[in-house]
PASEBA-1860 file (N, C-alpha, C; in nm, 3 decimals):
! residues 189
1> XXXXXXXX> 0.084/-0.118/0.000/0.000/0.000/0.000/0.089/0.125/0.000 ~ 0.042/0.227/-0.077/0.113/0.373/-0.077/0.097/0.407/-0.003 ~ 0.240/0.483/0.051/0.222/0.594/0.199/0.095/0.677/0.205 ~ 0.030/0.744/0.095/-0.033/0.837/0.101/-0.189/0.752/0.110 ~ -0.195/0.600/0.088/-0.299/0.557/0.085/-0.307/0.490/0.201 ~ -0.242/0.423/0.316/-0.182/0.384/0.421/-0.216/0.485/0.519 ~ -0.178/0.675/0.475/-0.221/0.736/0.593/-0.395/0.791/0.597 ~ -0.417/0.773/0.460/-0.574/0.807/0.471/-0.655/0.697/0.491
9> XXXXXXXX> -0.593/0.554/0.558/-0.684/0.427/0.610/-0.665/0.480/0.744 ~ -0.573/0.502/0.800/-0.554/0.563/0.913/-0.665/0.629/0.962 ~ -0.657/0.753/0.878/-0.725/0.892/0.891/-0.872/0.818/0.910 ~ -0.895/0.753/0.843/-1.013/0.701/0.836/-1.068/0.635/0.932 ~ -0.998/0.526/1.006/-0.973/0.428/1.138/-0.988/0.538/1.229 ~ -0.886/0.634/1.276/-0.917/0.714/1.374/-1.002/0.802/1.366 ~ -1.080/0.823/1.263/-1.200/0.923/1.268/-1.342/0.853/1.297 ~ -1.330/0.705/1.240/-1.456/0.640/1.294/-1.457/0.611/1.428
17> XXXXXXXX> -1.346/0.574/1.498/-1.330/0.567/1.631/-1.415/0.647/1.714 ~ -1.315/0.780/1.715/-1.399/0.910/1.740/-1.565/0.942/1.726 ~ -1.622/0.865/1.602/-1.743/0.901/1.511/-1.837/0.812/1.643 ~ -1.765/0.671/1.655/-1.873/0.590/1.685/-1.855/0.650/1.883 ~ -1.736/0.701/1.896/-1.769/0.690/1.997/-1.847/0.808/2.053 ~ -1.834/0.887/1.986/-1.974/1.033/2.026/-2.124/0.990/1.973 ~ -2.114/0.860/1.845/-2.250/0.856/1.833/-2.257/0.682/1.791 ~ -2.381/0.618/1.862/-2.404/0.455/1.830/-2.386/0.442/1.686
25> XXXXXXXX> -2.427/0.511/1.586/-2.437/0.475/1.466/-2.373/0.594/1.353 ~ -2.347/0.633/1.343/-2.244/0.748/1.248/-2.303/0.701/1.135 ~ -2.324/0.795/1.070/-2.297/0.802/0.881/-2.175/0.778/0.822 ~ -2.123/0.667/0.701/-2.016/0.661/0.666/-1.968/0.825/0.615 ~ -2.096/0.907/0.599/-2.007/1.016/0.479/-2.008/1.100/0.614 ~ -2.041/1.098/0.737/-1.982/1.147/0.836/-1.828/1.147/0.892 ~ -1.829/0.997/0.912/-1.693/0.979/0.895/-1.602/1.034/0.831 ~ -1.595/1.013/0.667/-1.526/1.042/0.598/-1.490/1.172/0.584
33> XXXXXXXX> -1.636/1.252/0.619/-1.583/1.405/0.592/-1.474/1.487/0.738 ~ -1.495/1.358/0.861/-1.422/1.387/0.988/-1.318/1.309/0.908 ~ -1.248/1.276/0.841/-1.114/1.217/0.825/-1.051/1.294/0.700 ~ -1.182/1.382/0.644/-1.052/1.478/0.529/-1.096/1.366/0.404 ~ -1.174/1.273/0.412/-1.127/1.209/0.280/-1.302/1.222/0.179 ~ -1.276/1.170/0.123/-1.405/1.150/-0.028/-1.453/1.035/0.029 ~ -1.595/1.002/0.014/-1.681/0.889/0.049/-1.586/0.760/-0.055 ~ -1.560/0.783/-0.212/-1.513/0.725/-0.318/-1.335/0.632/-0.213
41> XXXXXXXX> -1.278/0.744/-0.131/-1.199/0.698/-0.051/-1.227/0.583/0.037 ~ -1.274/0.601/0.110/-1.353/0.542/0.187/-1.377/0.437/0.150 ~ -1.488/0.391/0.088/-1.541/0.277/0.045/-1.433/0.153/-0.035 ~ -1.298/0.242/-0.077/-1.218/0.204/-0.175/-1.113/0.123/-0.082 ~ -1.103/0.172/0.070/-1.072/0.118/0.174/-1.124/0.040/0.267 ~ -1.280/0.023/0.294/-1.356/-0.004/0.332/-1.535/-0.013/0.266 ~ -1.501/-0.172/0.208/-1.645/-0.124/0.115/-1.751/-0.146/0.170 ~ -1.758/-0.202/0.279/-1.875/-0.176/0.402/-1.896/-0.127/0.547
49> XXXXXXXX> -1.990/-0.092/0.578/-1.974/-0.088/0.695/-1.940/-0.165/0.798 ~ -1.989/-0.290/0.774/-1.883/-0.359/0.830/-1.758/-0.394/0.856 ~ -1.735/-0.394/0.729/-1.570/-0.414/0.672/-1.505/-0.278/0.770 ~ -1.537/-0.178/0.818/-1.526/-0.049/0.900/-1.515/-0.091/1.006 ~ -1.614/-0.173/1.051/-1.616/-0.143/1.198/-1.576/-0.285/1.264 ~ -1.529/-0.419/1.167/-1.416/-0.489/1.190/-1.261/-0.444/1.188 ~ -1.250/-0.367/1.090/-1.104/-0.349/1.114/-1.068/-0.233/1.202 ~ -1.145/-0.149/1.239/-1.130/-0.020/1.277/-1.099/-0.107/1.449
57> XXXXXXXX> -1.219/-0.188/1.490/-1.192/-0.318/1.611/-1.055/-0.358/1.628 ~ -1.037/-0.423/1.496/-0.840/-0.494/1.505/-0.762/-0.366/1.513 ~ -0.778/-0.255/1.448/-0.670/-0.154/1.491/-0.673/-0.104/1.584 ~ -0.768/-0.061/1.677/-0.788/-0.063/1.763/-0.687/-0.115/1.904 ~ -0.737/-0.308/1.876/-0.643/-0.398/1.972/-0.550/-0.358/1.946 ~ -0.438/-0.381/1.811/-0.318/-0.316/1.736/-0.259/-0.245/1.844 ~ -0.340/-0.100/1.851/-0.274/-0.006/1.925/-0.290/-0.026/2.087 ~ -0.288/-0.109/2.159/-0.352/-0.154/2.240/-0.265/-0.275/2.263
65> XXXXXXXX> -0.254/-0.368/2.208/-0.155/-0.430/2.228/0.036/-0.408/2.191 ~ 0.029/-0.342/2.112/0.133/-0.276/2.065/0.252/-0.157/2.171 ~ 0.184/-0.163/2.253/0.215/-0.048/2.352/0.254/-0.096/2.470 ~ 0.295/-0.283/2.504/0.297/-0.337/2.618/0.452/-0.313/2.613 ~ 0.523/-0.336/2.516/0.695/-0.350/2.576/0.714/-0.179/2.558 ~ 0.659/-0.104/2.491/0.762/0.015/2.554/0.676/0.065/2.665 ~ 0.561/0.035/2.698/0.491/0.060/2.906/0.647/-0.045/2.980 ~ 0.686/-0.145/2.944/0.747/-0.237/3.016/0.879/-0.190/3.034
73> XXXXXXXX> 0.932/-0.112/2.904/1.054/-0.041/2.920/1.067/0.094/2.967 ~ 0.939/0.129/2.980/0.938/0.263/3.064/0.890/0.291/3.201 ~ 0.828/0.188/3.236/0.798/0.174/3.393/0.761/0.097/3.487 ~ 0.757/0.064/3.593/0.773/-0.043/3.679/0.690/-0.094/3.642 ~ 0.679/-0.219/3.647/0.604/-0.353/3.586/0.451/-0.302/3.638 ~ 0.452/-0.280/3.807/0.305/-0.235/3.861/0.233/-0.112/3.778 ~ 0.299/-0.014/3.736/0.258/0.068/3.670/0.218/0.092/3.503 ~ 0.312/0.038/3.451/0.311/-0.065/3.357/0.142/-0.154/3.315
81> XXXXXXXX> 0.160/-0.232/3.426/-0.001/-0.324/3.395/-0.112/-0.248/3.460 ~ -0.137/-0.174/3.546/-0.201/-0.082/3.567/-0.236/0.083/3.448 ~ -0.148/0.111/3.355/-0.160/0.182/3.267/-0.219/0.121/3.185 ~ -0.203/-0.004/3.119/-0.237/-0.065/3.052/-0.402/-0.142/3.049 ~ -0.420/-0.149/3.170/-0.550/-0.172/3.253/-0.642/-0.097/3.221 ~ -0.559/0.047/3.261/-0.668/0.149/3.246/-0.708/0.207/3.086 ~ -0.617/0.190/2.992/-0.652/0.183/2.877/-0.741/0.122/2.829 ~ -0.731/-0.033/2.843/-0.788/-0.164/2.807/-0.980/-0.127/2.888
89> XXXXXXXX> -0.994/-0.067/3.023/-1.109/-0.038/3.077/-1.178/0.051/2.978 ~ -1.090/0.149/2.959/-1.130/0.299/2.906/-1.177/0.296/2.766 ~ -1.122/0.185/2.695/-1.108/0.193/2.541/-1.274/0.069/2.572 ~ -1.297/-0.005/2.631/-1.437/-0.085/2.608/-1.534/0.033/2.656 ~ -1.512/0.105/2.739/-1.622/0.185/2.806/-1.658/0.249/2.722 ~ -1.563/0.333/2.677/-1.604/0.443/2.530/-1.630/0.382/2.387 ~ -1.660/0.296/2.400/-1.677/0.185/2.228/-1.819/0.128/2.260 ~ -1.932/0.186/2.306/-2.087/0.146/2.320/-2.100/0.133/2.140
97> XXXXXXXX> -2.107/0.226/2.063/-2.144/0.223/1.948/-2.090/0.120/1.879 ~ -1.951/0.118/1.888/-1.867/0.009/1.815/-1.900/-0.169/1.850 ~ -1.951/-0.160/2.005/-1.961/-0.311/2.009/-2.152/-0.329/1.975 ~ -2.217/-0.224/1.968/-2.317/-0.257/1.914/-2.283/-0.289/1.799 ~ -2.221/-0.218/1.709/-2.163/-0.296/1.567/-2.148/-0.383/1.514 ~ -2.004/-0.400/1.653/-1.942/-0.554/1.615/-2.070/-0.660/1.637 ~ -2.147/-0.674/1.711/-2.261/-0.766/1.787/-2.347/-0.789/1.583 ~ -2.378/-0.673/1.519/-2.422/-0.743/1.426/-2.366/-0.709/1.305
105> XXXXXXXX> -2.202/-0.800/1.336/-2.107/-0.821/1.192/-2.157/-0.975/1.162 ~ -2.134/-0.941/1.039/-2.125/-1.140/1.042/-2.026/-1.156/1.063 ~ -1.922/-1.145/0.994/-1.774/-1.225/1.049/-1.704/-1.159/1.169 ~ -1.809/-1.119/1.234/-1.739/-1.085/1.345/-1.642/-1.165/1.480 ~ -1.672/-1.339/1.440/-1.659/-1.414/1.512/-1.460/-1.466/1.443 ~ -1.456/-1.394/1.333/-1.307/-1.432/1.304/-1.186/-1.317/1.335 ~ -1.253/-1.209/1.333/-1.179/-1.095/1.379/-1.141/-1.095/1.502 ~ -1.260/-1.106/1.608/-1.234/-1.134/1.728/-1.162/-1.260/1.772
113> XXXXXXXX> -1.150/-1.360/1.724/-1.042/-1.467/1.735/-0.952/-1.414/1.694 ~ -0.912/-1.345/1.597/-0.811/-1.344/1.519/-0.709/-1.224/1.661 ~ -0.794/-1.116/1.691/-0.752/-1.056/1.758/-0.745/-1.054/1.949 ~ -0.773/-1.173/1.979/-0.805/-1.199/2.110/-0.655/-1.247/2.150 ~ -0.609/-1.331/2.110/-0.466/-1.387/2.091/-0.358/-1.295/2.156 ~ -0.367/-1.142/2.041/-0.245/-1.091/2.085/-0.293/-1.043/2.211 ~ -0.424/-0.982/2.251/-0.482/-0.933/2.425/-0.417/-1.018/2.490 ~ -0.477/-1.112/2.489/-0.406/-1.224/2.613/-0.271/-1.279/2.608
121> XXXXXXXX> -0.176/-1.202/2.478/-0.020/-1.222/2.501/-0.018/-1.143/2.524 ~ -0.019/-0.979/2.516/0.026/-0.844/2.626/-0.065/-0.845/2.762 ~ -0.127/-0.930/2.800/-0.170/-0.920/2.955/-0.077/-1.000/3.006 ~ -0.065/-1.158/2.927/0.056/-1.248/2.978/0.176/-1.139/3.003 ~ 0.209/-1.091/2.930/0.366/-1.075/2.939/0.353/-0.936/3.050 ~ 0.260/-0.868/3.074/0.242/-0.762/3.190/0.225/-0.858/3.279 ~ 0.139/-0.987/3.314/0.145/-1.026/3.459/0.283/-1.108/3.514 ~ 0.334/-1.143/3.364/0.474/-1.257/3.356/0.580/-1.108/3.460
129> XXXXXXXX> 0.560/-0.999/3.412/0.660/-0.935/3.450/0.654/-0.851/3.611 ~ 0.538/-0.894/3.657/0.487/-0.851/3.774/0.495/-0.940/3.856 ~ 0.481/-1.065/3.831/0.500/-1.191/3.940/0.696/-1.212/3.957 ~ 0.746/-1.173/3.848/0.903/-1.178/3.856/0.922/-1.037/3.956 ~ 0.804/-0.894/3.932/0.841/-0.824/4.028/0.804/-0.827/4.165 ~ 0.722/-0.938/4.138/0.624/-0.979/4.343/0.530/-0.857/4.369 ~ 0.498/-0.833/4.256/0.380/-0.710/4.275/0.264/-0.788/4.241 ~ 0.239/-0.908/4.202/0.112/-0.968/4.178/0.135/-1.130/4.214
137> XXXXXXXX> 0.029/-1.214/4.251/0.034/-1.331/4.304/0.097/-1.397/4.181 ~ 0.126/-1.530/4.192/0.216/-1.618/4.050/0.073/-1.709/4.044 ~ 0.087/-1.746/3.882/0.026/-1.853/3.847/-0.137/-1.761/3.777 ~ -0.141/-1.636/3.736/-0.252/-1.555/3.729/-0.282/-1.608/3.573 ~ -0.377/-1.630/3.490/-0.441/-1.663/3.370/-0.459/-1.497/3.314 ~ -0.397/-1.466/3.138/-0.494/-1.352/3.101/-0.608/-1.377/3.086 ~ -0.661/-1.496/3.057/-0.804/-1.502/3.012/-0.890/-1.495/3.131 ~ -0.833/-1.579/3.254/-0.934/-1.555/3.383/-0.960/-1.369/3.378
145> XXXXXXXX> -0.826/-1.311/3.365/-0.804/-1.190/3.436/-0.921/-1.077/3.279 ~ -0.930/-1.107/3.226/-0.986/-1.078/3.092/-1.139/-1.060/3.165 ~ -1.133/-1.194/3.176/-1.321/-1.248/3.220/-1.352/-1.139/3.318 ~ -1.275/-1.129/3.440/-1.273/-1.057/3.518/-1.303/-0.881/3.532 ~ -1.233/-0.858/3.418/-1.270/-0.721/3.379/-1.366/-0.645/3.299 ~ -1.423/-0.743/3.258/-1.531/-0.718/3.148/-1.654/-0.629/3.208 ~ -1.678/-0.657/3.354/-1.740/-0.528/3.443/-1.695/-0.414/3.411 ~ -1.542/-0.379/3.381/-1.514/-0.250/3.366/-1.608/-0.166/3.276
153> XXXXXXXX> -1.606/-0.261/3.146/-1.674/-0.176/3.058/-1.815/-0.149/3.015 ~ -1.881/-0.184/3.113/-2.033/-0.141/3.165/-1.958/0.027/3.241 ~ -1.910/0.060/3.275/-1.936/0.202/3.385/-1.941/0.284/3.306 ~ -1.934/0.297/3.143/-1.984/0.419/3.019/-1.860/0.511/3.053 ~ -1.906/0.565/2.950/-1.755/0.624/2.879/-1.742/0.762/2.921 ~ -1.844/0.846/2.995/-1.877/0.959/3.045/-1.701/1.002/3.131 ~ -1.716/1.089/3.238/-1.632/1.141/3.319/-1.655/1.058/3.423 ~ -1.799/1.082/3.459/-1.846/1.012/3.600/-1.805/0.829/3.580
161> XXXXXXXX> -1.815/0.776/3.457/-1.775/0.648/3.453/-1.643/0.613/3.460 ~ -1.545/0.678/3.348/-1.432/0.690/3.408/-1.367/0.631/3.547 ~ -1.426/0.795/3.642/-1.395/0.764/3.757/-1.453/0.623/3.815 ~ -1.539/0.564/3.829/-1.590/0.424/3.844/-1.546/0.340/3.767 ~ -1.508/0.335/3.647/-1.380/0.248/3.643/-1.296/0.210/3.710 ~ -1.221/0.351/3.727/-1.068/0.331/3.792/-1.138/0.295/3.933 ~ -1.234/0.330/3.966/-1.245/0.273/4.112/-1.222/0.099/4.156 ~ -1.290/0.079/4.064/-1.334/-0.080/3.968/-1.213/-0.142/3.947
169> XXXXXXXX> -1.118/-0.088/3.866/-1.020/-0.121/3.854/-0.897/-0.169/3.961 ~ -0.913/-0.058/4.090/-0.837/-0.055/4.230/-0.909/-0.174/4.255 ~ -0.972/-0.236/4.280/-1.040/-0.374/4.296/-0.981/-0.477/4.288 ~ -0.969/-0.437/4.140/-0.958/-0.606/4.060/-0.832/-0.620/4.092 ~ -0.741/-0.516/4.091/-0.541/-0.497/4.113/-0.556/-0.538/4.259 ~ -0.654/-0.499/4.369/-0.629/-0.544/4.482/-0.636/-0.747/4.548 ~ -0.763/-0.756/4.394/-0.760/-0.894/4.376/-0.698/-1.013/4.321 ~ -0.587/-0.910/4.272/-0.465/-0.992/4.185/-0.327/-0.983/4.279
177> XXXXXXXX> -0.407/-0.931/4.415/-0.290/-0.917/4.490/-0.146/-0.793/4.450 ~ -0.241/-0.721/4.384/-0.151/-0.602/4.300/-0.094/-0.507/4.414 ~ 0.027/-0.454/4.401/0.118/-0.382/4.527/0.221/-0.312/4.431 ~ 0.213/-0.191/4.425/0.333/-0.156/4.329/0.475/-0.135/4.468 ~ 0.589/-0.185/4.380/0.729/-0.191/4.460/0.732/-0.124/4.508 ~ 0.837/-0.117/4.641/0.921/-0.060/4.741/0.950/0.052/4.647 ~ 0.924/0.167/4.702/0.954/0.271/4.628/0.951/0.341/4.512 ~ 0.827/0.293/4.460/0.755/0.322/4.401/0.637/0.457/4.420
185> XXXXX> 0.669/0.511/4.322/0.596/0.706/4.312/0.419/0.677/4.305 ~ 0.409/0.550/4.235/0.248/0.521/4.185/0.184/0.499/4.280 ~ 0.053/0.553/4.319/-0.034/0.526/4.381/-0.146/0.407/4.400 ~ -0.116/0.281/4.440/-0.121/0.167/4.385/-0.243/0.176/4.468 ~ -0.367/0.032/4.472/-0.518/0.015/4.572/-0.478/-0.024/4.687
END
């Protein structure tokens, strides 16, 4: 793909994001005109709406999973999976529109396999690196810890939910036996 066609899938991905998440159902030529591009664009990248609001899903995880080793190289493991937490809460809370979507893709059941995989290898490798730091109990499952959080993203995507997230969140870290290190700046549950 051409650079210049590469950054207007982009443009496109992060504008529906945005689209669906201020509204359940967006207009494609809404979108498009929030991304700078031609409907003719658009469609040429995405010839359905579906085809939109599956991949816009995988890029999504993408960026989302993509972001675990430099959190890992930039800060203590507790803080680290706790940043990452709160992303992972924040990004289901604010996606009401999008998982109404996904709910009636048809192939929605291969995307989400396809993309469940790498979730539960960047949770592995955040809890792998927290039990080596004794900030979390040993022997923890991503998928238990997955199941587990899926409350998060009922508290809506508002301000007030937010904050009930992260409240939510101090929970679940307290239930994973979460403790950020000896000297540690983060304000751990």
């Amino acid at each position: 793909m051409r650079s210049d066609a590469r950054a207007n899938r982009t443009r496109i991905l992060e504008a529906a994001m945005e689209a669906f998440a201020a509204d359940d159902e967006p207009s494609l030529g809404s979108i498009a005109r929030r991304a700078g591009v031609g409907k003719g664009t658009l469609y040429r990248h995405f010839p359905s709406r579906e085809s939109l609001v599956l991949q816009m899903y995988a890029y999504e995880v993408w960026q989302l999973t993509s972001c675990v080793s430099d959190l890992l190289a930039n800060r203590p493991p507790f803080e680290a999976l706790r940043e990452w937490l709160t992303r992972l809460a924040h990004c289901g809370a604010g996606r009401a529109g999008l998982a109404d979507a996904l709910d009636g893709a048809v192939t929605q059941t291969v995307v989400v396999a396809e993309t469940y995989g790498p979730v539960v290898d960047a949770l592995t490798a955040l809890l792998r690196a927290n039990e080596e730091a004794g900030t979390v109990v040993s022997g923890l499952y991503a998928d238990d810890v997955l199941l587990i959080l899926g409350c998060l993203w009922r508290a809506g995507p508002d301000a007030e939910g937010r904050d009930r997230a992260d409240r939510m969140l101090d929970v679940v870290l307290r239930g994973l036996g979460a403790r950020p290190a000896a000297g540690s700046q983060q304000t751990g549950p």
